[in-house]
DSSP file (Angstrom, degrees, kcal/mol; ACC not computed):
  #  RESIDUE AA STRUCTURE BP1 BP2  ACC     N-H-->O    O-->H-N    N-H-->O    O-->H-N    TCO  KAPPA ALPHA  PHI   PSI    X-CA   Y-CA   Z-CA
    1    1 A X              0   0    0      0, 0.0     0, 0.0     0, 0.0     0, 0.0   0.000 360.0 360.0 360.0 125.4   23.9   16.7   -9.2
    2    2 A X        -     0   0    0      1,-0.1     0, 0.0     2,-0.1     0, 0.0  -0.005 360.0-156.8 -37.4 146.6   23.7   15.3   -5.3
    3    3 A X  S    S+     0   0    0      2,-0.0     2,-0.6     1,-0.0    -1,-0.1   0.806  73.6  96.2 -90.7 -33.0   27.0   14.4   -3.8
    4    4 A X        +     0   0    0      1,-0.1     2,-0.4     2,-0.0    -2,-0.1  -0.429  62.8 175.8 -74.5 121.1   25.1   12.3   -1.5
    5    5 A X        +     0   0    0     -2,-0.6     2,-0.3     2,-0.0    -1,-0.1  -0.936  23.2 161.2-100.7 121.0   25.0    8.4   -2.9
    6    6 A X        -     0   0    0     -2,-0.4     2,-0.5     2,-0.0    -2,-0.0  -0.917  21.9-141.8-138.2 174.2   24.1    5.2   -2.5
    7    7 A X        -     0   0    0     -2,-0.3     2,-0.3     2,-0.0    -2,-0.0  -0.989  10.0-147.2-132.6 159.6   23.6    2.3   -4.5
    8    8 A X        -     0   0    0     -2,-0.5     2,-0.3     2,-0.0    -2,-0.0  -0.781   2.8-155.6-114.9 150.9   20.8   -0.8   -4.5
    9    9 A X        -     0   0    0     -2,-0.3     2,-0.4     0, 0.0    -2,-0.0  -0.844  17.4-138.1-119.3 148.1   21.3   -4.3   -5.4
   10   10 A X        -     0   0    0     -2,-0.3     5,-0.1     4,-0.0     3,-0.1  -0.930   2.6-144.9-121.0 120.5   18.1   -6.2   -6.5
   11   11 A X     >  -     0   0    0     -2,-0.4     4,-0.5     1,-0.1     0, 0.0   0.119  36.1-112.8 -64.2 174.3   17.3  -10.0   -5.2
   12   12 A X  T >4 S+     0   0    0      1,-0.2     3,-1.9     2,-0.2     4,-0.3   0.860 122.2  64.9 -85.2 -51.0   15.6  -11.7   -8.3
   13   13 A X  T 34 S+     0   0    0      1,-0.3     3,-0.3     2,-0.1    -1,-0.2   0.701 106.1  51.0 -33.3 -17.9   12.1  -12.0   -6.4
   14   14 A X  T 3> S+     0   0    0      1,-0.2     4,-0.6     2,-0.1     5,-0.4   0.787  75.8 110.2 -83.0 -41.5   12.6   -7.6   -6.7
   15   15 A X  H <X S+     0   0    0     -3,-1.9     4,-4.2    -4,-0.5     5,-0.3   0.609  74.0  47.1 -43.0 -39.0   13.2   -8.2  -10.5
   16   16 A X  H >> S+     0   0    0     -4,-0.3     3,-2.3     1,-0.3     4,-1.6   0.919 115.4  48.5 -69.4 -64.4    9.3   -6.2  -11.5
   17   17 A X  H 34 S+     0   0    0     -3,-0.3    -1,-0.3     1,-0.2    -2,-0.2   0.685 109.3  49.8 -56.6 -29.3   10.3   -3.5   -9.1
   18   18 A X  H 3< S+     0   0    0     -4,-0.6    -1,-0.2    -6,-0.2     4,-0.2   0.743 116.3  45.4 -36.6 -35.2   14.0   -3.3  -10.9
   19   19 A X  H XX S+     0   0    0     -4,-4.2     3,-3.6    -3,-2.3     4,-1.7   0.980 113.9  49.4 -78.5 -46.7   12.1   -3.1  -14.4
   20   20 A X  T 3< S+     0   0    0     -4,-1.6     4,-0.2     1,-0.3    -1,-0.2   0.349 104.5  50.5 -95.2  37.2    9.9   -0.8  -13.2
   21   21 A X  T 34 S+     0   0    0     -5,-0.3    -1,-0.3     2,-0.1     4,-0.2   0.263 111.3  51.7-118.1   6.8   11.9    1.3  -11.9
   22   22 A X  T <> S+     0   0    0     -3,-3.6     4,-1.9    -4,-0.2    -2,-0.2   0.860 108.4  53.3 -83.7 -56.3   14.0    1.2  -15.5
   23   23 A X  H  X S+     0   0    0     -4,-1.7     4,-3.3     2,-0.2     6,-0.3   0.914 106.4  54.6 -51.7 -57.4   10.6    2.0  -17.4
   24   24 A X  H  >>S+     0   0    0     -4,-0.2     4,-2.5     1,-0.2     5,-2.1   0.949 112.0  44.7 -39.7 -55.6   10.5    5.1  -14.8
   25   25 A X  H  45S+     0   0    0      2,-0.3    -1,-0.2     3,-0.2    -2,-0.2   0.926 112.0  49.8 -57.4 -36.8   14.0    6.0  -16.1
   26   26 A X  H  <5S+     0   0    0     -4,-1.9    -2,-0.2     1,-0.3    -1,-0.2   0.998 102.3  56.5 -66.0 -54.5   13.2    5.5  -19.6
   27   27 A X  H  <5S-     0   0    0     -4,-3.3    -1,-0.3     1,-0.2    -2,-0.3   0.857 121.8-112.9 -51.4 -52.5   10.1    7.6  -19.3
   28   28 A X  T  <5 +     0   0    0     -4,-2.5    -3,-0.2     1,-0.1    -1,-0.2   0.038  64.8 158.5 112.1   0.7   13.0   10.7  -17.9
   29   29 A X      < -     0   0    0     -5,-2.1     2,-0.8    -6,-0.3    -1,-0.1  -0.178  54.8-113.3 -79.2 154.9   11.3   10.3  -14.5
   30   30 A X     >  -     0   0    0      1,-0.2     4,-2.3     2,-0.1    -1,-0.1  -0.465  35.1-178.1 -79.3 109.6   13.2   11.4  -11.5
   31   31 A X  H  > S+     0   0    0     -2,-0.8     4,-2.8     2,-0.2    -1,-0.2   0.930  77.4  64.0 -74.0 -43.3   13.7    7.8   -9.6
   32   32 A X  H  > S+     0   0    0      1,-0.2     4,-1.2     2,-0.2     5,-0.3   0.863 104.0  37.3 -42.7 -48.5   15.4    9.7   -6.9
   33   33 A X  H >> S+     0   0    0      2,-0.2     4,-2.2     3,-0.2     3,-1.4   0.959 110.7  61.1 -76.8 -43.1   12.8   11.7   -5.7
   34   34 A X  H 3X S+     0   0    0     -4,-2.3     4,-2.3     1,-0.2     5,-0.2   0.954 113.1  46.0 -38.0 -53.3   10.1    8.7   -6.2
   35   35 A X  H 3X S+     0   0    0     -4,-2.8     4,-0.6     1,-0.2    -1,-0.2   0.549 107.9  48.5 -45.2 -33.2   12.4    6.9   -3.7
   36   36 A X  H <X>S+     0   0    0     -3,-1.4     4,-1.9    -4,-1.2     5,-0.5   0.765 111.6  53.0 -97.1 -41.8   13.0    9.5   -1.1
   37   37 A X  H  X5S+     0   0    0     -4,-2.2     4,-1.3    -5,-0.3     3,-0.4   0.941 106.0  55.7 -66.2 -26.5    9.1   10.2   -0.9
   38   38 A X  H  X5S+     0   0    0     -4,-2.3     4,-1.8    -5,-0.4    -1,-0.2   0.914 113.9  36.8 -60.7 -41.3    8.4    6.7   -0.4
   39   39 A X  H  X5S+     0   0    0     -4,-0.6     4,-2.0     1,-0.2    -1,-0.3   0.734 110.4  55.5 -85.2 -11.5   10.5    6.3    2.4
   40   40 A X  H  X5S+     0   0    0     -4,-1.9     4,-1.3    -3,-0.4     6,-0.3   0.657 108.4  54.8 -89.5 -22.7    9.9    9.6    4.0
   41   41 A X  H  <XS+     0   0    0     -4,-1.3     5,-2.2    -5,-0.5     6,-0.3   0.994 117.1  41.2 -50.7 -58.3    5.8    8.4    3.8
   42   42 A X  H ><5S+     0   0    0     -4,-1.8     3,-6.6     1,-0.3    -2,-0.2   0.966 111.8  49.5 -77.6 -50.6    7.0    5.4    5.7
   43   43 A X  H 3<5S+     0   0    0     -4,-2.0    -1,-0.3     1,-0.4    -2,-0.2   0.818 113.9  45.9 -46.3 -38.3    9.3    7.0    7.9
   44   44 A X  T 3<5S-     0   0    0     -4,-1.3    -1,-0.4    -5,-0.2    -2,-0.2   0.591 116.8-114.2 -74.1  -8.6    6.3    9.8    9.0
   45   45 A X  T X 5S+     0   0    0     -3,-6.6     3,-0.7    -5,-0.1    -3,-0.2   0.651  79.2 132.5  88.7 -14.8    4.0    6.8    9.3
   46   46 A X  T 3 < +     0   0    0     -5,-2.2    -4,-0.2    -6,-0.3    -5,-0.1   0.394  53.5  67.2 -99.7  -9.4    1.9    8.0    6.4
   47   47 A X  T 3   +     0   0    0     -6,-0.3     2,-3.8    -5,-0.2     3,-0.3   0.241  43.1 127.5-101.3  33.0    1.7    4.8    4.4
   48   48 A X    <>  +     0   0    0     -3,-0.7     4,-2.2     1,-0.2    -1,-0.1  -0.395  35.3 160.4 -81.6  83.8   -0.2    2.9    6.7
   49   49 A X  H  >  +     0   0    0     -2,-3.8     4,-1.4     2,-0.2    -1,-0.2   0.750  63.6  62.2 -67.7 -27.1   -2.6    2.4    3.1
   50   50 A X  H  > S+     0   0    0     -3,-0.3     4,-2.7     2,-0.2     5,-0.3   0.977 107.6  43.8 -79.8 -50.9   -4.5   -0.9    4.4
   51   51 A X  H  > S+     0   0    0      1,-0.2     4,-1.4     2,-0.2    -1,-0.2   0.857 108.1  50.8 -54.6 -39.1   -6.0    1.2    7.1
   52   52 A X  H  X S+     0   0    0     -4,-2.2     4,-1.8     2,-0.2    -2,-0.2   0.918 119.0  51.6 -54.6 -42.7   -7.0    4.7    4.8
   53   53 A X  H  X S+     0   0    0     -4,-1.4     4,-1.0     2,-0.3    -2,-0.2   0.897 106.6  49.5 -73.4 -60.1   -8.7    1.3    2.6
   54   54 A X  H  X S+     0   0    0     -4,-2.7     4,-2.6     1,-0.2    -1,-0.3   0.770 112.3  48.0 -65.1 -33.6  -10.3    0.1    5.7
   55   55 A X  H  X S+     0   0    0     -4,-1.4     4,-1.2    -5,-0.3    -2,-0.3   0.847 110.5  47.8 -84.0 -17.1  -11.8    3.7    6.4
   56   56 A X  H  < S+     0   0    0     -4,-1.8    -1,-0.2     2,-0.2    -2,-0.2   0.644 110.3  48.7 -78.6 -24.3  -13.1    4.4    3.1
   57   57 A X  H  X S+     0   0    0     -4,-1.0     4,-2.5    -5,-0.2     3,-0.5   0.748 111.2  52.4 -94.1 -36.1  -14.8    1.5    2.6
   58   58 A X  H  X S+     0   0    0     -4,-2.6     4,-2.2     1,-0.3     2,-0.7   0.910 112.4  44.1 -18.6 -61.0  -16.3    1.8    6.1
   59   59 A X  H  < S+     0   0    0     -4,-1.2    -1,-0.3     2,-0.3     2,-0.1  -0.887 111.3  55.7 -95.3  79.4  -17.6    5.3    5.4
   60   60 A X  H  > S+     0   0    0     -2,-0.7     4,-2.0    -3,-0.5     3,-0.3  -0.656 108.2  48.6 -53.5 -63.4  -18.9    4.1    1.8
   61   61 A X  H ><>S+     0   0    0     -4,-2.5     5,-1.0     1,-0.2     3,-0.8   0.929 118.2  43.7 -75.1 -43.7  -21.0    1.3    3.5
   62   62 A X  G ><5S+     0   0    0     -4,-2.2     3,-0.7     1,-0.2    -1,-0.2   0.679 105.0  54.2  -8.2 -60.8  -22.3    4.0    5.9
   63   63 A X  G 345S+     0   0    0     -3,-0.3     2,-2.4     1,-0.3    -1,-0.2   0.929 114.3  46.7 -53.2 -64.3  -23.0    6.6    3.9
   64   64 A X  G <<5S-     0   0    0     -4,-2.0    -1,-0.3    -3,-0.8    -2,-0.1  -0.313 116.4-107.2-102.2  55.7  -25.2    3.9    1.9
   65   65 A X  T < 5 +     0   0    0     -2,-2.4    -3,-0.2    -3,-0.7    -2,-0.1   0.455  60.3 161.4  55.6   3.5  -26.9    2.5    4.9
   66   66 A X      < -     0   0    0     -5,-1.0     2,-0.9    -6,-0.3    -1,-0.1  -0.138  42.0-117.8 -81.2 150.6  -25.2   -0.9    5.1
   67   67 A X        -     0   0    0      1,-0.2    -1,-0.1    -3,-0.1    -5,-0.0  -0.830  27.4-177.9-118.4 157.3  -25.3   -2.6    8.0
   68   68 A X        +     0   0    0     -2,-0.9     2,-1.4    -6,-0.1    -1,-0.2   0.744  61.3  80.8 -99.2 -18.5  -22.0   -3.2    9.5
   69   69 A X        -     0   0    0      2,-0.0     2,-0.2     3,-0.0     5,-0.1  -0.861  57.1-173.1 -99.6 120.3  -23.1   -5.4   12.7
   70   70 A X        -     0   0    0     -2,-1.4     3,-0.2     3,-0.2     8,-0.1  -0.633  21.3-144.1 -53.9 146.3  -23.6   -8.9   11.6
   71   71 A X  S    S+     0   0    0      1,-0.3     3,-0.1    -2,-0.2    -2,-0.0   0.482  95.3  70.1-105.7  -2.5  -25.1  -11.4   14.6
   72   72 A X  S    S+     0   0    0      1,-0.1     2,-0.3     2,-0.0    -1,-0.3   0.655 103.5  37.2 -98.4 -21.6  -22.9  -14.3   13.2
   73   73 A X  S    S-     0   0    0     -3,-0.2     2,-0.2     4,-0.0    -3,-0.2  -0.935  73.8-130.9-139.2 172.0  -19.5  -12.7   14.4
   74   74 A X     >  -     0   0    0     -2,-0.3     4,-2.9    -3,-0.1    -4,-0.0  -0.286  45.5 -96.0-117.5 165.8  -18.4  -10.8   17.3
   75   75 A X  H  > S+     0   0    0      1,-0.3     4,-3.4     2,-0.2     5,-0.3   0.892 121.4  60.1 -60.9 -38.0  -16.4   -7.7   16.4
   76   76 A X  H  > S+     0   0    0      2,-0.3     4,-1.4     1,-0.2    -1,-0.3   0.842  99.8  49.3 -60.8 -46.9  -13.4   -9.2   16.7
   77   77 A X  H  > S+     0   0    0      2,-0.2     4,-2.8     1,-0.2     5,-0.3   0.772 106.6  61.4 -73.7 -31.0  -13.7  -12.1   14.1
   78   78 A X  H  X S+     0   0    0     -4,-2.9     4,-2.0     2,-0.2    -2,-0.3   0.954 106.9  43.3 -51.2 -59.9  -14.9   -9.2   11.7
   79   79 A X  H  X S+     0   0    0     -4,-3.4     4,-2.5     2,-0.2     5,-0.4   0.938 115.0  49.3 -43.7 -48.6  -11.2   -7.5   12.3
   80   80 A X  H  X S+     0   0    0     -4,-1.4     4,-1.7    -5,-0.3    -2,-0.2   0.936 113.5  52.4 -59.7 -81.1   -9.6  -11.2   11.9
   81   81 A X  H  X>S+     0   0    0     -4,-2.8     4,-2.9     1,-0.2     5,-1.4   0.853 112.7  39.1  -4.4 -67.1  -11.8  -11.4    8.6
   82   82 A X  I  <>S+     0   0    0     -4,-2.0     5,-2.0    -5,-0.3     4,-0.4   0.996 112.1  52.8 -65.2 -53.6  -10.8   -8.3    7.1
   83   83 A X  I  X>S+     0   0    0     -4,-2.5     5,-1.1     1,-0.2     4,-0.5   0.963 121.1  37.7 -59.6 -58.3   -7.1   -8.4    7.9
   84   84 A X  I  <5S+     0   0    0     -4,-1.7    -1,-0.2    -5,-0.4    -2,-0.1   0.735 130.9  15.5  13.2 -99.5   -7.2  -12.2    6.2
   85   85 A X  I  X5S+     0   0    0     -4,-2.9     4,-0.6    -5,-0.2     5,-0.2   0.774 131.2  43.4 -98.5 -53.2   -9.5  -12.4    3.0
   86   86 A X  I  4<S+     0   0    0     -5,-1.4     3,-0.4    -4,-0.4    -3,-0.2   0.822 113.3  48.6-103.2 -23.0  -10.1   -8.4    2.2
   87   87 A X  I >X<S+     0   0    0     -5,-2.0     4,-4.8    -4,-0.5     3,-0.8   0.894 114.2  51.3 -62.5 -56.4   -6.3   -7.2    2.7
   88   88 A X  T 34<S+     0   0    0     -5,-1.1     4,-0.4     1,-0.3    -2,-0.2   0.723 114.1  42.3 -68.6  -5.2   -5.1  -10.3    0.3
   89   89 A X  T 3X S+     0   0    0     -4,-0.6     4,-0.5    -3,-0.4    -1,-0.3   0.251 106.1  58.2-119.5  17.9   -7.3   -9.4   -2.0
   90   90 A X  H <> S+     0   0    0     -3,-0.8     4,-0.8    -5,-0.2     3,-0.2   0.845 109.4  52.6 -66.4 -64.9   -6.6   -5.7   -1.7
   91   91 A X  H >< S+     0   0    0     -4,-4.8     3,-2.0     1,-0.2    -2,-0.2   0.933  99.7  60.7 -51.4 -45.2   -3.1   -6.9   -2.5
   92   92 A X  H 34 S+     0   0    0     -5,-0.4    -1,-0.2    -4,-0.4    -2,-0.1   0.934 110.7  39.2 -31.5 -59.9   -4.1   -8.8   -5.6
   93   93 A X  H 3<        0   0    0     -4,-0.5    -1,-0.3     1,-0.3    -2,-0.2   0.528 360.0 360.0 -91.0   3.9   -5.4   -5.9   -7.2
   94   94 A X    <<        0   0    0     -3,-2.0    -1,-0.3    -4,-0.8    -2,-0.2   0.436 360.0 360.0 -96.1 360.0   -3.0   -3.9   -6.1
């Protein structure tokens, strides 16, 4: 067993990440390691997820012709757009 320890306290607004990090336990999975990769993603930088989102759905409407310049906003209100409406409902469904 690691010597190294820490322990976490959970606000209630955390409570679905407290269960499901119980359910994880229940299941036998190793919480520790979920935990240390999460933070080592963010700590490398590697979870910047909204952006991988933004490039795959870029390069999907490419790929299939689409056309990406609209003549009703300027490039700029197209970034404002996305970050909004399509990131908050990225979260939803994620």
């Amino acid at each position: 067993m690691a010597k190294r320890k820490i322990s976490i306290s959970f606000k209630e607004k955390y409570e679905d990440v407290y269960l499901y990090l119980i359910e994880m336990k229940k299941r036998k999975e190793n919480i520790s390691e979920y935990i240390c990769r999460l933070i080592k993603a963010d700590m490398e930088g590697s979870s910047n997820w909204q952006e991988e989102v933004r490039k795959i759905v870029i390069d999907t409407l490419q790929s299939n012709k689409f056309p990406l310049n609209n003549p009703h906003y300027s490039s700029h209100q197209i970034d404002n757009r996305l970050s909004d409406e399509d990131i908050e409902l990225i979260n939803n469904l994620f």
